[in-house]
N, C-alpha and C positions, 0 to 999 in steps of 0.2 A: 266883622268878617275881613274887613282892610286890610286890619292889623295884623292879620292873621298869619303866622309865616307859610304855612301851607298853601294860603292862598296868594301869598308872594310870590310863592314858587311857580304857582299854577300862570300866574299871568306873564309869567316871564317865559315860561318855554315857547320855544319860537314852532312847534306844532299844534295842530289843533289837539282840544280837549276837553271834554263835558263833563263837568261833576255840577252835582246839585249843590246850592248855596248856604247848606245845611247843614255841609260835611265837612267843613274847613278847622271850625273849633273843634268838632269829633278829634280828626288828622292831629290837629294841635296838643289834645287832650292825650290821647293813647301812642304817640308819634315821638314828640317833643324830647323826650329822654334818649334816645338813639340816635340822634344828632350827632355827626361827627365822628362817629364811633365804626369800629370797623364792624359791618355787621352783614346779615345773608337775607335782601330783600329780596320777596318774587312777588310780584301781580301779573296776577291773571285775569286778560283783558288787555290785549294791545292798543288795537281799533288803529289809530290815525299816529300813535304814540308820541302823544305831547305829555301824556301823563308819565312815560319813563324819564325825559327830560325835568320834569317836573319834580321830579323823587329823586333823582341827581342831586340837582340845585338845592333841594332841603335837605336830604342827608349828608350833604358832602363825596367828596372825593373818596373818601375811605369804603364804602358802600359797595359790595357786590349787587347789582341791580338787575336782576333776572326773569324776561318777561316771558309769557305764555302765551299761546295765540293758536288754533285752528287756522286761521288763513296762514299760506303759506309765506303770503307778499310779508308778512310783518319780517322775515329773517332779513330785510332788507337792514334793519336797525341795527344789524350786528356791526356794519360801518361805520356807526357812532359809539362804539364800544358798549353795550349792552350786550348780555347772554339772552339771547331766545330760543325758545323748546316751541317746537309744533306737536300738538296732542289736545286727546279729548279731555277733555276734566272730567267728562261722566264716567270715563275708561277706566275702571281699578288697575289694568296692567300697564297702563300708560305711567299713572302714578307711582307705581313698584319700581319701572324703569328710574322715573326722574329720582326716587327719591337715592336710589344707590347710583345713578351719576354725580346728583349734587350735595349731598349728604346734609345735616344738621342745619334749619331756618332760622332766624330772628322771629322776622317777618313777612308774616304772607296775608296780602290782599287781594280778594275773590269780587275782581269784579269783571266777571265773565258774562255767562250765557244768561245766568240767573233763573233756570230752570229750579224746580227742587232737587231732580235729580242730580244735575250738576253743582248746587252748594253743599248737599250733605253728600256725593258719595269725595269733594274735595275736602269736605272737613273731615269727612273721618278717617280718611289713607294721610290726612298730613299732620295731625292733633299730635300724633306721638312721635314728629319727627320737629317738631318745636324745640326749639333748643329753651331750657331752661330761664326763667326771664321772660320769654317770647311771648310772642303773642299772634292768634289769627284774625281776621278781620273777616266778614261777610258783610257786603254793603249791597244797597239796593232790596232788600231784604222786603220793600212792600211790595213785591211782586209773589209773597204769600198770601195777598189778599185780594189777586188778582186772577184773572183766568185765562188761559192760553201757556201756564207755567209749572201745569201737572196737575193733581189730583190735589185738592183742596184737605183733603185728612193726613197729607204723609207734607205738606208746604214746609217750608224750611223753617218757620215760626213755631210749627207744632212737634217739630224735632227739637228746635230751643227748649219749646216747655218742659217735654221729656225731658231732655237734660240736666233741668233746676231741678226737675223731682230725684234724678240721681246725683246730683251732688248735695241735697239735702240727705241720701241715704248712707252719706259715708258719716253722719252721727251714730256715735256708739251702740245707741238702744235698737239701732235699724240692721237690714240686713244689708250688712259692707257689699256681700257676693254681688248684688243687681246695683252696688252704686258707680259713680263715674270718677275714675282714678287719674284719666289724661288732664285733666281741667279746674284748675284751683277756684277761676272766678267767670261770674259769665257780666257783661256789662251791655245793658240793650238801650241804645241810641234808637231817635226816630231815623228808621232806615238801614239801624246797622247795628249787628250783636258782635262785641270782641267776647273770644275765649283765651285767657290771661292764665299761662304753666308757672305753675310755681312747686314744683316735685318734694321739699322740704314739707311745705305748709300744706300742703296736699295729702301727705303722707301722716301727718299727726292724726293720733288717734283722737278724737274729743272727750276729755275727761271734766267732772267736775271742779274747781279749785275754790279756797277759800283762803282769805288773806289772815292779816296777823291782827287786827283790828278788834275792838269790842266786839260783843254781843250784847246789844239793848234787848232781845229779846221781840223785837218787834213782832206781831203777827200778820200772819196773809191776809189781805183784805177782798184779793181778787171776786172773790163770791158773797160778800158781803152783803149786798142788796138783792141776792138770788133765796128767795124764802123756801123754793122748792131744795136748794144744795145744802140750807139751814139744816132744814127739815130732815133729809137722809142723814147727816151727817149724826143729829144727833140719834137716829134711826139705828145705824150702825153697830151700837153700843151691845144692841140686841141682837141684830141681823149678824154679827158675825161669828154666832154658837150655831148658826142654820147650816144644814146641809148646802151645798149649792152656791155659799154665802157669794164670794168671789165674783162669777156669773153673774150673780142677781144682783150685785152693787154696781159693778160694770154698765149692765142694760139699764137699772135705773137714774145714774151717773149721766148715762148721755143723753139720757130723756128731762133731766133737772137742767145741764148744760144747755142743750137745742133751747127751752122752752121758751129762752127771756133773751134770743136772739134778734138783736134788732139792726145788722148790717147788712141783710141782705139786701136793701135796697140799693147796696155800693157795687150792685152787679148786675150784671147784663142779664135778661131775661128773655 
């Protein structure tokens, strides 16, 4: 963590600032390439603002540094040259505002109220105003597993999950309509999920491909040790002059599959 530049940064700004001990290699990990570069940071989450100091000193000079805050006292920091915005994060039109005063982000880091409400209605008024490249951050993010932070079925964790399941539906064989087109990758750290735009790679369709290489012929092996997937299979041969055929391979397919299931003990019960 020493070594960390992030936490280089941290311990040099000269106001106070609280991050968990956790978060430094994260910062370093998803952070480190935007160095130096001219780019459009916001965090949300003033508090004491040692952490805008702090994101100075790591970005560099080039860095638009743009912080967010409910308390009114934080516009104080506009004297050390940061942009501060007073607004709710839970506030959809609050966000409508910001995002046609400040137009196109890098990066933005959510670390606010840490309500549910306030990290998903912020991720999802600023997902599409990500400049390409960019990236969001949610931190603090075990306060999904917590109480006093909203209702336990909609927590910011359980919107994550949904999400995987939609950007697992931009696969070809799936229905694109209900998948998730803002968001190329999701990356979930203890504490912190980044959402990573990448609108090219986002945008390909998934097709199959095969290279220029032999064909040995090899066979599937996958079900090899399954005597029940044997068994239909050479079942088959027969079953597909039957009325029904389809259906009835389907239903007995998933019943041969389940049968010799032996992971579930890798889950919570």
């Amino acid at each position: 963590m020493k070594n960390s530049k992030s936490y280089q940064a941290y311990i040099k700004s000269p106001y106070r600032s609280i991050k968990h001990n956790t978060y430094f290699s994260v910062y370093d990990e998803l952070f480190l390439k935007y160095r130096n570069k001219k780019i459009v940071f916001v965090e949300i989450g003033v508090l004491g603002g040692g952490s805008l100091f702090m994101w100075r000193k790591f970005f560099g000079n080039k860095a638009r540094i743009i912080g967010v805050d409910m308390n009114p006292n934080a516009r104080k920091w506009k004297d050390y040259g940061f942009e501060i915005i007073i607004g709710n994060q839970s506030d959809e039109k609050f966000w409508k505002k910001f995002i046609s005063d400040i137009g196109p982000i890098d990066i933005v880091l959510d670390d606010g109220g840490h309500t549910y409400d306030q990290q998903i209605v912020t991720t999802e008024m600023l997902l599409e105003n990500i400049k390409d490249g960019g990236i969001l951050v949610v931190e603090d993010t075990h306060t999904s597993y917590m109480s006093g932070f909203g209702p336990k079925r909609y927590s910011f964790i359980e919107y994550t999950k949904n999400m995987i399941d939609l950007i697992n539906n931009r696969f070809s064989k799936f229905n694109r309509k209900k998948s998730e087109k803002r968001v190329w990758s999701l990356r979930i750290f203890e504490s912190i999920v980044a959402f990573s735009v990448n609108k090219r790679a986002t945008k390909l369709i998934s097709k199959p491909t095969v290279n220029s290489g032999e064909d040995d012929g090899a066979k599937d092996f996958r079900h090899k040790d399954n005597t029940y997937i044997n068994t239909l299979g050479a079942l088959n041969k027969v079953m597909k002059f039957m009325p029904g055929y389809k259906l009835l391979n389907k239903f007995l397919n998933n019943i041969a599959v389940n049968h010799k299931f032996s992971s579930r003990k890798f889950f919570d019960n």
